[in-house]
C-alpha positions as CSV (number, residue, x, y, z in Angstrom):
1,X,0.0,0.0,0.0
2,X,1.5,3.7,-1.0
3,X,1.9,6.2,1.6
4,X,-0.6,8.8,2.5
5,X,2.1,11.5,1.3
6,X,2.2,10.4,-1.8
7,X,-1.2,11.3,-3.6
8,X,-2.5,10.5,-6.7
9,X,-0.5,11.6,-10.4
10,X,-3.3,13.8,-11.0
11,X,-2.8,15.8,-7.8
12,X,1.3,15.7,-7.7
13,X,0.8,17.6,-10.8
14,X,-1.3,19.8,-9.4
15,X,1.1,20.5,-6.3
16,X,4.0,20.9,-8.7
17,X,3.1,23.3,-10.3
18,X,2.1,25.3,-6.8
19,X,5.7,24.3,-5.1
20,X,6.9,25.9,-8.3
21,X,5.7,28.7,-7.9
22,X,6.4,29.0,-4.2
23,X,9.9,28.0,-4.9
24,X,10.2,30.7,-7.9
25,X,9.6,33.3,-5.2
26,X,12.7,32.7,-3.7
27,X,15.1,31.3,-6.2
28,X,16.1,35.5,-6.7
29,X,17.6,34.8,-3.2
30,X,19.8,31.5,-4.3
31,X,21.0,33.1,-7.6
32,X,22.2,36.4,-5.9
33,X,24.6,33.9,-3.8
34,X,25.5,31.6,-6.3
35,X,25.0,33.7,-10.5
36,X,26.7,30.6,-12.2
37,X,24.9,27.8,-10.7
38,X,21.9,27.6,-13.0
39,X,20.9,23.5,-11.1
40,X,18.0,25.3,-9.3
41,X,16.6,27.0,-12.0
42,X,16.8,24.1,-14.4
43,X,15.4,21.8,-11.6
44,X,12.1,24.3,-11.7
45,X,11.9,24.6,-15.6
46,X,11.6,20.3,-14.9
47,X,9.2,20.9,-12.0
48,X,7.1,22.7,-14.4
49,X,7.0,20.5,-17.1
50,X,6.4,17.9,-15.1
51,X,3.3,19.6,-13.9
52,X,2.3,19.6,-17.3
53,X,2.8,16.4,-18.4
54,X,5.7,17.0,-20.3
55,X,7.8,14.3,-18.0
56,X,7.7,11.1,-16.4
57,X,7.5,10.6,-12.7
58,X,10.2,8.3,-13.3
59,X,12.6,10.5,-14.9
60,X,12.2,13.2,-12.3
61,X,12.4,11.0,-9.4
62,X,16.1,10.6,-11.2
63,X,16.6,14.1,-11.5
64,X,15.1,15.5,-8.0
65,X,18.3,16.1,-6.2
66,X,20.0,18.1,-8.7
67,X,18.3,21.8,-7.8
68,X,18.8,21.0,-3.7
69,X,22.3,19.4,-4.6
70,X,23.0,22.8,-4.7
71,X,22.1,23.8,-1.1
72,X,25.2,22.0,-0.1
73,X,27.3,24.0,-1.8
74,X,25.8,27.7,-1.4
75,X,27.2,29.3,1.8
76,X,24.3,31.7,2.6
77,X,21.6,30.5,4.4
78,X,18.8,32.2,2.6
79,X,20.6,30.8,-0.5
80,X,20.5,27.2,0.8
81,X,17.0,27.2,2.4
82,X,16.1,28.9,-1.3
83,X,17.7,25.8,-3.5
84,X,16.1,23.4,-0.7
85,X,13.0,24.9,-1.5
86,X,13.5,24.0,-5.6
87,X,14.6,20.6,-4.1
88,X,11.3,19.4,-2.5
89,X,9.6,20.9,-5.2
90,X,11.0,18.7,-7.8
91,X,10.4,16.0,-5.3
92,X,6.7,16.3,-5.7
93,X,7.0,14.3,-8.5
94,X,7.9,11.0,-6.0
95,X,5.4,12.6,-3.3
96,X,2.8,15.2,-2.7
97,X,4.1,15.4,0.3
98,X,7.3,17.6,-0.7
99,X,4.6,20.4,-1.7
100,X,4.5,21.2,1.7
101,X,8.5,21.0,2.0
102,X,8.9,23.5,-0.8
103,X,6.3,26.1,0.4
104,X,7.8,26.1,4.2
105,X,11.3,26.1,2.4
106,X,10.6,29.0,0.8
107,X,9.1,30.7,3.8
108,X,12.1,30.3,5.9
109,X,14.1,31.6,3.0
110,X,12.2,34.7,3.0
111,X,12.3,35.0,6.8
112,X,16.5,34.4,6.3
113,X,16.6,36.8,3.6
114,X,14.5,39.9,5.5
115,X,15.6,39.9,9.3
116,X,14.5,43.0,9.4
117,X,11.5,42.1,8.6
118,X,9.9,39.7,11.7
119,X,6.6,38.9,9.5
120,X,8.4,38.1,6.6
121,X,7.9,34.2,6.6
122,X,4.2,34.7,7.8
123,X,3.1,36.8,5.0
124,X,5.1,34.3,2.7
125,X,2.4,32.0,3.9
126,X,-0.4,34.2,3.4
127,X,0.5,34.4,-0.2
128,X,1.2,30.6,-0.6
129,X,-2.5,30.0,0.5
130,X,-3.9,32.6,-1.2
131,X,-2.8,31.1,-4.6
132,X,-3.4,27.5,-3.8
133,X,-6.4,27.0,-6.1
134,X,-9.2,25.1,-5.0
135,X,-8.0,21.7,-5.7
136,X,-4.9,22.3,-4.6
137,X,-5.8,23.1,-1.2
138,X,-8.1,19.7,-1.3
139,X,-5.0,17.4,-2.2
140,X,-3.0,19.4,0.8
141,X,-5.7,18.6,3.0
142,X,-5.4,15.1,1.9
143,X,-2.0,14.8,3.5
144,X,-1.5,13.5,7.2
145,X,-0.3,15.7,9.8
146,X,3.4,16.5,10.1
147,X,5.0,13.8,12.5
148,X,1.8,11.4,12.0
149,X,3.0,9.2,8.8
150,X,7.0,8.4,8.8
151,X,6.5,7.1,5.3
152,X,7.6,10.0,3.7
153,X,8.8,13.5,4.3
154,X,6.1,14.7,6.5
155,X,7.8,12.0,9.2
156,X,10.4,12.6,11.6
157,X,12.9,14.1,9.0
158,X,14.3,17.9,8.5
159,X,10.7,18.7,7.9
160,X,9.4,18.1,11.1
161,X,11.6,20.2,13.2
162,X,12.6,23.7,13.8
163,X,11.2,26.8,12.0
164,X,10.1,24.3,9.5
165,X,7.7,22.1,11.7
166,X,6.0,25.6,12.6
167,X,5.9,26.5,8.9
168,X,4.1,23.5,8.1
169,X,2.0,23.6,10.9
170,X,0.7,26.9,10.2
171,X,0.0,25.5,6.5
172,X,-1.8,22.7,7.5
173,X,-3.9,24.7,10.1
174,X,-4.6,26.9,8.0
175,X,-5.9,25.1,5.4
176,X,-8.1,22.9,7.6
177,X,-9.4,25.7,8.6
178,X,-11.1,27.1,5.4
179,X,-12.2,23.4,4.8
């Protein structure tokens, strides 16, 4: 039996494209550390198409550590948080799960990347929901709670500690909450 976190095709493609576009918000912040490594941008231009149809789930399952791969190299931790982001985005390609790993990636990038700005993260959030269509909300909702499932990257992982546990928390809540 598949885990929980993994959804149906139909709805990974649907999340894709979302952790795309919450991962494009940040991917500014990884290419101001790092101009000549283009692994990140490349690995969302495959997110994309995969959203579309345009790729396999097998070949990007293959191809879904190349945009994080780069996270271990960037210094900055905006930067890294930013390519980790692209990372789990690609990655909801093996699970729908990663959707959630993107967005709260890309929230704690922003946070990084503004200290001066204490809301930063929270109205990264904000603006993740607010463009989360209708059926993209319902396959989020879909997902078990962070910690509940350790078949995938909603388990005990990097996901479900720190600023990212609260991240996805504040997702999940949310979003049960306009159910």
């Amino acid at each position: 039996m598949p885990s929980p976190q993994t959804l149906s095709l139909v709805e990974r493609r649907l999340l894709a494209a979302w952790a795309a576009d919450c991962a494009q918000r940040v991917l500014a912040v990884f290419e101001a550390a790092a101009p000549d490594d283009h692994r990140p941008r490349e690995s969302l231009a495959r997110t994309r198409a995969f959203a579309r149809g345009e790729l396999d789930v097998a070949g990007e399952i293959r191809h879904r550590f190349r945009g994080a791969d780069a996270a271990r190299e960037v210094k900055v931790p905006a930067a890294a948080a930013a390519a980790r982001a692209v990372g789990q985005a690609a990655g909801v390609a093996h699970m729908g799960a990663h959707a959630l790993g993107a967005a709260a990636y890309a929230a704690h990038a922003t946070g990084l990347s503004t200290p001066q700005q204490p809301d930063a993260a929270s109205r990264e959030i904000d603006w993740q929901l607010t463009h989360a269509t209708e059926p993209v909300k319902t396959a989020l909702r879909k997902l078990p709670p962070l910690g509940e499932n350790p078949s995938g990257p909603l388990g005990r992982g990097l996901l479900a500690s720190g600023a990212l546990a609260t991240i996805i928390r504040e997702l999940q809540s949310t979003l049960n909450e306009d159910a």
